[in-house]
N, C-alpha and C positions, 0 to 999 in steps of 0.2 A: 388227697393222696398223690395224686399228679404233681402238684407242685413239693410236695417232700420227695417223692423221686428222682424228679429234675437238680432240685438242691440237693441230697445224697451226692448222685452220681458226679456235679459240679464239684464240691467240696473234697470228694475222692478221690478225683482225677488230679485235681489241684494238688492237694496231699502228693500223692504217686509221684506229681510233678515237681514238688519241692524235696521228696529224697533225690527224688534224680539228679536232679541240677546242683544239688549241695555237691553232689560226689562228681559230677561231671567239672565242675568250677574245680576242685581239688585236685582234680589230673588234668589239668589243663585243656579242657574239653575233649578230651581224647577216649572216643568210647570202649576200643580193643583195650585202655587201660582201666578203666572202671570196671569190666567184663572179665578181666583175663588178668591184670596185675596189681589189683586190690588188696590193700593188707589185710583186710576183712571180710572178705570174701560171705561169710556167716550173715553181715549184714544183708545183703541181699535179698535172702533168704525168710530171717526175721521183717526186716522193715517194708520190703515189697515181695515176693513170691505169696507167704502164706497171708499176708494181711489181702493181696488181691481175688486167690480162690475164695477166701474167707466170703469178702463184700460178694461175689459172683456168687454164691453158695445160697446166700440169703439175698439179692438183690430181688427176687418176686413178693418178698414182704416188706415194705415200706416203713414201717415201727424199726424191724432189724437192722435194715441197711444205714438208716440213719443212726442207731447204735454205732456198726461196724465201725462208719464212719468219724463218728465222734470219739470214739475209741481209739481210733488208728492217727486220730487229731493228736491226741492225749499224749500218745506213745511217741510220737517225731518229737512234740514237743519236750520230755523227756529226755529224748535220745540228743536234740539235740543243743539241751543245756550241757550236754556232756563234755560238746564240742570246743577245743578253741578257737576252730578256723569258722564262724560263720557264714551265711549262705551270703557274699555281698549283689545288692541289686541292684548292678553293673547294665548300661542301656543292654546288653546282649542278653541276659536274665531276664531283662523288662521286654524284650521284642518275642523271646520265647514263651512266657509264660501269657502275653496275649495272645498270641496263635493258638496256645493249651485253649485257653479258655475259648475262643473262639470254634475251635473245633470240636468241642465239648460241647458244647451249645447248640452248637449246627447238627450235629449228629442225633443230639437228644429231641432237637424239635423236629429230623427226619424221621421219628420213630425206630431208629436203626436198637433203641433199647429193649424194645419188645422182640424182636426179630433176631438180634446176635447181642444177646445183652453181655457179653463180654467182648464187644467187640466198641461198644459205645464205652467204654473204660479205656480199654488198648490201645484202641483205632488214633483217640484224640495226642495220645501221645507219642505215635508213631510218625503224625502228619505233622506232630508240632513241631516235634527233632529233626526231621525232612525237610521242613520251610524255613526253618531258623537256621542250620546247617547251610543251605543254600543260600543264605540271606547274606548271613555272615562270610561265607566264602567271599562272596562278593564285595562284599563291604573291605575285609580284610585286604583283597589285594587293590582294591582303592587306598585302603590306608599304605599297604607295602610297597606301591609304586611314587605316591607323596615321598613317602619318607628317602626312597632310593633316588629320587630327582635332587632332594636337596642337599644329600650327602654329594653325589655327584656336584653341585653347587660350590661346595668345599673341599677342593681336590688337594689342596696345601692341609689342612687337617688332619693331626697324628692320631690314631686311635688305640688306644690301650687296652687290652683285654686281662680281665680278671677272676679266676675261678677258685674254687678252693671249697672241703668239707668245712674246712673253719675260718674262721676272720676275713672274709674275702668282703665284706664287708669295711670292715676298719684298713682293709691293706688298700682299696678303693680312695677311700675318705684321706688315708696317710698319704699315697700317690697326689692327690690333687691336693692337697696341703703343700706337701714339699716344691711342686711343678708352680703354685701361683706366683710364686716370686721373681718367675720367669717369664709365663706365659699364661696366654687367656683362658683358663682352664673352667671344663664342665665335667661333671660328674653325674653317670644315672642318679636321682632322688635315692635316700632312704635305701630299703632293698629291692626295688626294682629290679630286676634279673631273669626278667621272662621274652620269649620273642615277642610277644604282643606288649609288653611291657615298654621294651626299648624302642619298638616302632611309635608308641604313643607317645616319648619322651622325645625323640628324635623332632617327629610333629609339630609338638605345641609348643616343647621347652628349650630343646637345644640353640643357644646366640647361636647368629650368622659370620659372627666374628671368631667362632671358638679355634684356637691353636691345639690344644690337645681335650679330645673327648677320651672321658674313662670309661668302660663299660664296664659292669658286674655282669657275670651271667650264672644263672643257679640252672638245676636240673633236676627233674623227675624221674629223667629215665632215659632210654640211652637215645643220643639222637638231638636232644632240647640244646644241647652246647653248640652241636655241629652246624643249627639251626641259624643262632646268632652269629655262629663265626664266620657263615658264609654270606651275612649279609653286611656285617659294618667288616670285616677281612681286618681285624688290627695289625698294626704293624710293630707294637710290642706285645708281648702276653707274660703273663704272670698266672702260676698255678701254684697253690700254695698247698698249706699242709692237708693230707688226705686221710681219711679214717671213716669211719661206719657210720655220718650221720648219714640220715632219710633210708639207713641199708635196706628199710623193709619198702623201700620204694622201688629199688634194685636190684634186691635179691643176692646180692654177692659185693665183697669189697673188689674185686677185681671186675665188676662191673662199673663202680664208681669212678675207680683208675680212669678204665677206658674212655667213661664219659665225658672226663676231665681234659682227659689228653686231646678229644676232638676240636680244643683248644689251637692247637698247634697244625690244624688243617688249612690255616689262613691263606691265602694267594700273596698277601702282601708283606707275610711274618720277615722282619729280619733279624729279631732278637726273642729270646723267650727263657724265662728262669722257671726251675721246676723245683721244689719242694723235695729233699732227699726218699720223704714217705712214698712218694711214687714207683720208686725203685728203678728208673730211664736211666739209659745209656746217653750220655750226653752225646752232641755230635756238633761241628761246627756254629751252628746260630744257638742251638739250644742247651743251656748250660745246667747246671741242678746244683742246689742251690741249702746249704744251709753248716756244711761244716765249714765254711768263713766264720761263724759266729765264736765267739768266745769272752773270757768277763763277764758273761751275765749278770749284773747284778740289780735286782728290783727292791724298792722300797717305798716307804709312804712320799717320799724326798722326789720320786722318778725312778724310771730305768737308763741302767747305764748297759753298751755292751761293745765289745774290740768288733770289726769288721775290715779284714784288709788294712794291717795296720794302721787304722782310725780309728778312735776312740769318738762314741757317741754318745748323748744325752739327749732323753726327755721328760718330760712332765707329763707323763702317763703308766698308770700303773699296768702289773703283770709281766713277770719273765716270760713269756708266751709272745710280748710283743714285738720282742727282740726279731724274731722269724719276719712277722707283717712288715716292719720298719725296714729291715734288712733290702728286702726285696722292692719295698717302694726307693727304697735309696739304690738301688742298681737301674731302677725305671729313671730315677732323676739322671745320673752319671752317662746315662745310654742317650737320653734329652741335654748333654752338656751344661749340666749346670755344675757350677762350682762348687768344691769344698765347702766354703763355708756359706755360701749362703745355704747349703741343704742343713747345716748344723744350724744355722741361724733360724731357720723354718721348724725344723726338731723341736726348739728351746720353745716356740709358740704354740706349739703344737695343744691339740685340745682332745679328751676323750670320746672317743664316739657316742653319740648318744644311745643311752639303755645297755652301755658295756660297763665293764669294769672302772669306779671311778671313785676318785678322793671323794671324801663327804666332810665338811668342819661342822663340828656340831659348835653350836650357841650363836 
């Protein structure tokens, strides 16, 4: 009976410990938002509050708890085939979830189970977010002071900032398309776009050689843009089109705005295009950006579109991209590059991968 106890309460704990961390990994370990700006608040509720009275309820019968248990195993797992974003077991996952267990174990062979038996539940997971939190604080500004040394390192390095509800992505990838033909160009990976993100990229990836680094930067919530901008400061930025994705992250389109705009906090900004959706008062460096466009026209052939009395082509589909291109070709023109070879780079141009894209069948 001891030892089904011990395993119970292990395997519980563990449980408790992997809703948490799904949802803490999801807000960017930020616990006021898992608490307080959850689009699901209900979960909570369901997956930890009552599954935890539940096991404490019947914890002095050993047949039960092992139920509860395996039961509340049944239901994550359920819950979260549901998921698209799974839980990944990132070393910071992997250093917390041994402190769980370790605390969990330590507590149960202190007999703290018998004595405050919801406290041998609780306890393990209080202390394990308390050690890891502090672990990784520390660790993190190990990583934030590397990465801030080697930028300093590259003090001729132009840095580009890139935000947007949509295509901030593809307007990334088109940027360092058009800019290679000039310069040493690096791009965050894929969608990279978090501060821990870009400090890890900075780190391991970024050449010592690079002339302009692109940055993406995405956001959860207000604050996460402000984050990056104050640490690489671009000296161009780019905020593209804005509209309601993640809104139930933020609660409001005019929280997204704002998020976006944090963009333009840079110490070193001397140029910045804004997306007409924003609705900005332009003002000397910062300009907005989208009724230049005209022509539009997209086919399976390419998009074609006017800009500034120039006439543009590429070999990428959707009227949509016209906006992306637009604005990486005012980042190229601001970087001096010529006319044609930014048309020359256009004609090479290749679709983002997992966007919108030809397909020949046979």
């Amino acid at each position: 009976m001891e030892l089904l106890n011990i395993l119970s309460n292990t395997l519980f704990v563990l449980a408790l410990g992997f809703y948490f961390m799904t949802n803490m990994q999801w807000y960017s370990y930020k616990l006021n938002r898992v608490l307080f700006h959850h689009t699901k608040t209900w979960w909570h509720l369901v997956y930890f509050l009552i599954p935890l009275f539940l096991y404490f309820a019947v914890s002095h019968e050993s047949n039960f708890s092992i139920l509860v248990t395996l039961g509340y195993i049944v239901m994550l797992y359920m819950w979260r085939k549901e998921q698209d974003k799974p839980l990944v077991f990132t070393g910071r996952v992997k250093r917390f979830f041994a402190s769980l267990l370790f605390f969990t174990l330590f507590l149960v062979m202190m007999n703290f189970i018998f004595q405050f038996k919801i406290l041998a539940v609780v306890t393990p997971l209080i202390l394990a977010y308390a050690t890891s939190s502090m672990m990784e604080a520390m660790l993190f500004r190990g990583f934030e002071m590397k990465a801030e040394k080697k930028l300093n390192s590259m003090p001729n390095m132009v840095v580009v900032g890139v935000t947007a509800s949509y295509g901030k992505t593809s307007i990334k990838n088109y940027i360092a398309h058009i800019l290679s033909a000039k310069y040493n160009v690096y791009a965050t990976p894929r969608s990279v776009n978090t501060f821990g993100g870009v400090l890890k990229d900075i780190n391991d990836d970024l050449p010592s050689d690079t002339e302009v680094y692109v940055v993406e930067m995405g956001a959860r919530g207000e604050g996460d843009i402000m984050e990056i901008t104050k640490f690489v400061n671009p000296h161009l930025a780019v905020v593209g089109k804005i509209g309601p994705a993640h809104i139930e992250y933020f609660g409001s389109l005019e929280k997204i705005r704002n998020t976006k705009m944090e963009i333009l906090s840079s110490e070193r900004l001397k140029e910045a295009w804004v997306h007409d959706s924003a609705m900005l008062s332009p003002i000397s460096h910062v300009h907005t950006f989208g009724r230049e466009l005209s022509g539009i026209k997209a086919t399976l052939d390419g998009l074609h579109f006017e800009m500034d009395n120039e006439l543009y082509h590429a070999n990428i589909l959707g009227s949509f991209n016209a906006m992306n291109l637009g604005l990486s070709i005012k980042i190229a023109k601001a970087l001096d590059m010529d006319e044609e070879d930014i048309k020359k780079q256009l004609n090479s141009l290749k679709p983002t991968p997992h966007r919108l894209q030809r397909m020949d069948a046979g």
